[in-house]
C-alpha positions, 0 to 999 in steps of 0.5 A, a space after each residue: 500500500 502506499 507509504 503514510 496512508 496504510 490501511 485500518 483494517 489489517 486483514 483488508 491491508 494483508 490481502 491487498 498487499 499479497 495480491 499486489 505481490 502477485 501482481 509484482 510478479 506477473 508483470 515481470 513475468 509479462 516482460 521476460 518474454 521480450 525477444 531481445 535482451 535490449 528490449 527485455 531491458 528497457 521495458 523492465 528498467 522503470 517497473 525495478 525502479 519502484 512505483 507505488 502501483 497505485 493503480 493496481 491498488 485502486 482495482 484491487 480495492 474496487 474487486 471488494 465490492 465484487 469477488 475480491 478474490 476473483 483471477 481475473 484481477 491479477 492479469 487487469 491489473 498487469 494491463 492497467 500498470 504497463 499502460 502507466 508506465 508506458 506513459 512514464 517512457 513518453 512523458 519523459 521523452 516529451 519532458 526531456 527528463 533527467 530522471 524518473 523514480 530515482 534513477 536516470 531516465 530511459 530517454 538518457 539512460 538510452 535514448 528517445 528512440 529506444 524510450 518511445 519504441 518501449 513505451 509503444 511496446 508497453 502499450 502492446 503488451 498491456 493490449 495482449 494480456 487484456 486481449 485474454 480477459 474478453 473483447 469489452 476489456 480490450 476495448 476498454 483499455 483501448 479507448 482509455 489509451 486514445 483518450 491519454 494520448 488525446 490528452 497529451 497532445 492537448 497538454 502539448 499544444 497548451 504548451 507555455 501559452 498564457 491564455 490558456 483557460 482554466 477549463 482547458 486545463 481541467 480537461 487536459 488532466 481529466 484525460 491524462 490522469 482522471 482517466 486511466 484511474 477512472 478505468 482501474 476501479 472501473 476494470 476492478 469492479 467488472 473483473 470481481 463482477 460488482 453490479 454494474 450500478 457499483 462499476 459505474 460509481 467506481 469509475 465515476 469515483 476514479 475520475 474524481 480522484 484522479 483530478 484530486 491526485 493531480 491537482 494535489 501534485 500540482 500544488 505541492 509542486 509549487 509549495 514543497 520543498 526538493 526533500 518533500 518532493 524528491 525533486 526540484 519544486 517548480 519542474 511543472 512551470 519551468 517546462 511550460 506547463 502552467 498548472 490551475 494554480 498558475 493559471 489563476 495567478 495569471 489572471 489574478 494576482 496584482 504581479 499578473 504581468 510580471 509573472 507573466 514575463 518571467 513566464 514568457 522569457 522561459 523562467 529559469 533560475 531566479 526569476 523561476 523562484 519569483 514566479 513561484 513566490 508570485 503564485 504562492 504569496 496570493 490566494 491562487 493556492 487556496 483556489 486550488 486546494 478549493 478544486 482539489 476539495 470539491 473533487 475529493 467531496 465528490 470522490 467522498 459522496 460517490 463512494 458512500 453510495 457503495 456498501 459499507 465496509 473496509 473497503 469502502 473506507 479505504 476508498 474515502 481514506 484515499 481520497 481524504 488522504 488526497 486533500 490533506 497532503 497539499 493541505 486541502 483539508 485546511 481551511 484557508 484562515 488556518 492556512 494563513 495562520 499556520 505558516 512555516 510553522 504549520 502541519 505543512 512542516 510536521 515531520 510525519 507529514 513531510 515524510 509521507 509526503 517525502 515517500 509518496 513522491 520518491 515512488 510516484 
């Protein structure tokens, strides 16, 4: 389970925990059958670097409110981690990454050639081991594909641009986080065959907690420090992307034109620090811990409508764990009154947060 955030309930902990095991296995076992050592190399590098496997878990989870010891949860959650990972090696490609879970990127450690060619060989692989569980789990996870790669592109083509909507924003990380979280409650539940009532409450729950875990990312990117996040605060802005928090402050903050100067000139060095302390000094961060309140609010109700039960609890833990991670869960007077001093810079809290990111 994910660091911080284990679960109450230890028999509910024990089982998820030896089921991810034997996912672990399964998808180096579904890697080990490259052709080529090269291939079999890069393909298995990011999985040995770590990850939470975080949506593994979520389909895991969602299998509760069906038969959680259902087979066919193992190889759906194999499809659901190798599409994510397959994510990873382009995203990294995109971003000119150094590095990614610690470890020098594919796209360095190799180069963007061998980093793409994994990445669509992931794609594939996630493909045939979903092909044997049936034609409407392959569809499913081909259309969420289509949608990532859709949401990509936009997030691309919004690339440094200044008029960039709010809105848009949304819906650029509702396609590229919300939704293949959304298909791995939605997966979990059909493959532990739940009602189809509670699959689409599990799916519509997974979008909303996948715009949460983003936006939440999106807000520590900016307030957290490099021993917090395990990298450099200010990555997103410093590549372009101008996340809800920065969007507000463009439209709202007193210093809009200058931090829209630092912005357009490429932000580097120490202008980055000031276009960082533009959007935090306002109420652009409370704007958007508010959108990651109003997200994890409807994650919350949505799950209350599922049977009660360790499960269940753990999917509203989750959520909650979400808002109080970027501090979401605190109001903004308390916010203000906290500083420094605050839960922010509580060392429980900041080494949650410190291994959360290290294996994200």
């Amino acid at each position: 389970m994910i660091p911080g955030l284990e679960s109450p309930d230890p028999v509910l902990e024990s089982e998820v925990r030896t089921r991810l095991d034997r996912v672990e296995e399964a998808l180096h076992k579904a890697l080990d059958e490259a052709d080529s050592q090269l291939l079999s190399a890069t393909a298995n590098y990011l999985l040995e670097a770590g990850g939470k496997r975080f949506r593994p878990m979520l389909a895991l989870l969602s299998g509760y409110f069906g038969d959680p010891a259902d087979p066919r949860l193992i190889p759906a959650s194999v499809s659901l981690e190798l599409v994510h990972v397959a994510t990873l090696y382009h995203d990294d490609v995109i971003d000119e990454a150094e590095t990614r879970h610690g470890v020098p990127a594919a796209n360095v450690r190799w180069d963007n050639t061998v980093a793409i060619l994994t990445g669509d060989y992931l794609f594939a692989r996630a493909s045939e081991v979903g092909a044997d569980l049936g034609p409407e789990v392959c569809r499913i996870l081909a259309q969420t594909i289509a949608v990532l790669c859709d949401g990509q592109i936009r997030e691309v083509d919004a690339s440094r641009r200044l008029d960039q909507t709010e809105a848009n924003y949304l819906e650029v990380i509702r396609r590229k986080t919300g939704a293949l979280i959304a298909t791995s409650c939605r997966l979990g539940a059909m493959m532990s065959d739940a009602p189809p009532e509670h699959v689409d409450i599990l799916e519509a729950f997974g979008e909303s907690l996948g715009l949460a875990f983003q936006l939440s990312d999106d807000i520590m990117d900016i307030t957290s420090s490099e021993l917090e996040l395990g990298k450099e605060p200010g990555v997103d802005v410093k590549e372009g992307v101008y996340t809800l928090p920065v969007l507000h402050a463009l439209r709202t903050s007193p210093d809009r034109e200058e931090l829209a100067r630092i912005l357009s000139s490429g932000g580097d060095g120490g202008t980055l620090d000031r276009a960082l302390e533009i959007v935090s000094v306002g109420d652009s961060i409370e704007h958007a811990r508010a959108a990651v309140r109003d997200e994890v609010a409807r994650a919350v109700a949505l799950v209350e409508r599922l049977p009660a039960g360790p499960a269940q609890h753990a999917l509203v833990q989750l959520a909650r764990f979400l808002s109080a991670r970027c501090r979401a869960d605190t109001s903004a007077g308390d916010v203000a009154s906290d500083g420094a001093s605050g839960s922010e810079g509580d060392p429980a809290r900041i080494r949650a947060r410190e291994d959360f990111h290290k294996r994200a």
